[in-house]
N, C-alpha and C positions, 0 to 999 in steps of 0.2 A: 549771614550767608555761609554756607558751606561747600566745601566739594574743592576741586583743585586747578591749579594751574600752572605753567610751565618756566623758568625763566630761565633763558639760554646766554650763554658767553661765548661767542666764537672768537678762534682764532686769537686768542689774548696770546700774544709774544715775549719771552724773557729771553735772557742770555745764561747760562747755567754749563754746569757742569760737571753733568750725569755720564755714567757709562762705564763700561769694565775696563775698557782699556787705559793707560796712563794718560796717552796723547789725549783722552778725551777730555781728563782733568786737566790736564796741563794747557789746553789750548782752548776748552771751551767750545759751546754754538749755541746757537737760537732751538728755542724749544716752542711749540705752538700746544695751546690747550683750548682744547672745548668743555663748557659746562653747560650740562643739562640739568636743572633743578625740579624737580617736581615740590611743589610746595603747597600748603593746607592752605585756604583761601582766610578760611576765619571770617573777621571782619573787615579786613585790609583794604579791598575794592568799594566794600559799598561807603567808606568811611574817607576813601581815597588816602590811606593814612602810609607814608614810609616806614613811621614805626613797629607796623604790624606788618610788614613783609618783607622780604629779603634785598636790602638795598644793594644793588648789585654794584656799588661802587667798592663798599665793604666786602664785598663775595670775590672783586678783583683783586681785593688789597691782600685777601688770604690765601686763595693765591699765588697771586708772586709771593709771597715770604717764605710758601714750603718750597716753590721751584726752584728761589734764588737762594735759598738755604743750603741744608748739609744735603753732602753729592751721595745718592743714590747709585747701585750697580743699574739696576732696572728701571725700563722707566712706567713698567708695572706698578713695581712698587712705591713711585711717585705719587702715580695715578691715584690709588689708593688711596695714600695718604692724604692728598688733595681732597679726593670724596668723604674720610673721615672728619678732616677737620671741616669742612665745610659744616656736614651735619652737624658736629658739636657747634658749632658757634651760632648758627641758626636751626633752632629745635622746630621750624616752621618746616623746614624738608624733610619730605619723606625718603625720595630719591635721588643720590645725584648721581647722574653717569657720565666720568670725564673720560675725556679723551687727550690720548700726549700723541703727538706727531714729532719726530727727529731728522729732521732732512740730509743731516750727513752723517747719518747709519755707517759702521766701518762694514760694510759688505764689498763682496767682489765683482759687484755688479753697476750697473746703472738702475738710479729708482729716484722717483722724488720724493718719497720720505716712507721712514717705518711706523708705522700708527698701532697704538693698541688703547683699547676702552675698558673698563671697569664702571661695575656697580655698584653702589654702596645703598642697602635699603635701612635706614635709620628705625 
């Protein structure tokens, strides 16, 4: 079988500690991600096989490791990072487009969080 399909991670939560300012580093906050995977079917489905598709417990585990990892100015550039390793670890995606969301953004305002998305096409 061919052709594709999607496999999404909402809302996966880490505690990190991204951002320009000091206090961000120094005090930390929760970071939310979404993943959106587009992936090559293969034979995965009709074989019912995990090892031919993107086990998305593995796709959690990588993950947390770049968000809980080294602290990032942007969380651009997270995002990014997130979508690149992703692809490298599973050559099965074609695209992944994550999303970081930061709920205590240093703005002078009231907001419930600053979100930005990135594409990464493998």
């Amino acid at each position: 079988m061919t052709g594709m399909y999607t496999i999404t991670l909402q809302n996966c939560a880490f505690f990190a500690r991204h951002g320009v300012l000091d206090e961000e580093e120094f005090l930390g906050q929760r970071f939310f991600v979404d993943a959106e995977l587009d992936v090559v079917a293969g034979d995965a489905l009709e074989n019912d096989s995990i090892d031919a598709t993107v086990n998305y417990g593995l796709a959690f585990t990588v993950i947390e490791e770049i968000v809980t990892g080294k602290r990032r100015y942007l969380i651009e550039a997270l995002a990014l990072d997130v979508a690149k390793e992703l692809c490298n670890r599973f050559p099965q995606i074609r695209r992944a487009k994550i999303t970081v969301r930061k709920p205590n953004a240093p703005v002078p305002g009231v907001l419930d969080y600053v979100q930005v998305s990135i594409e990464h096409f493998a």
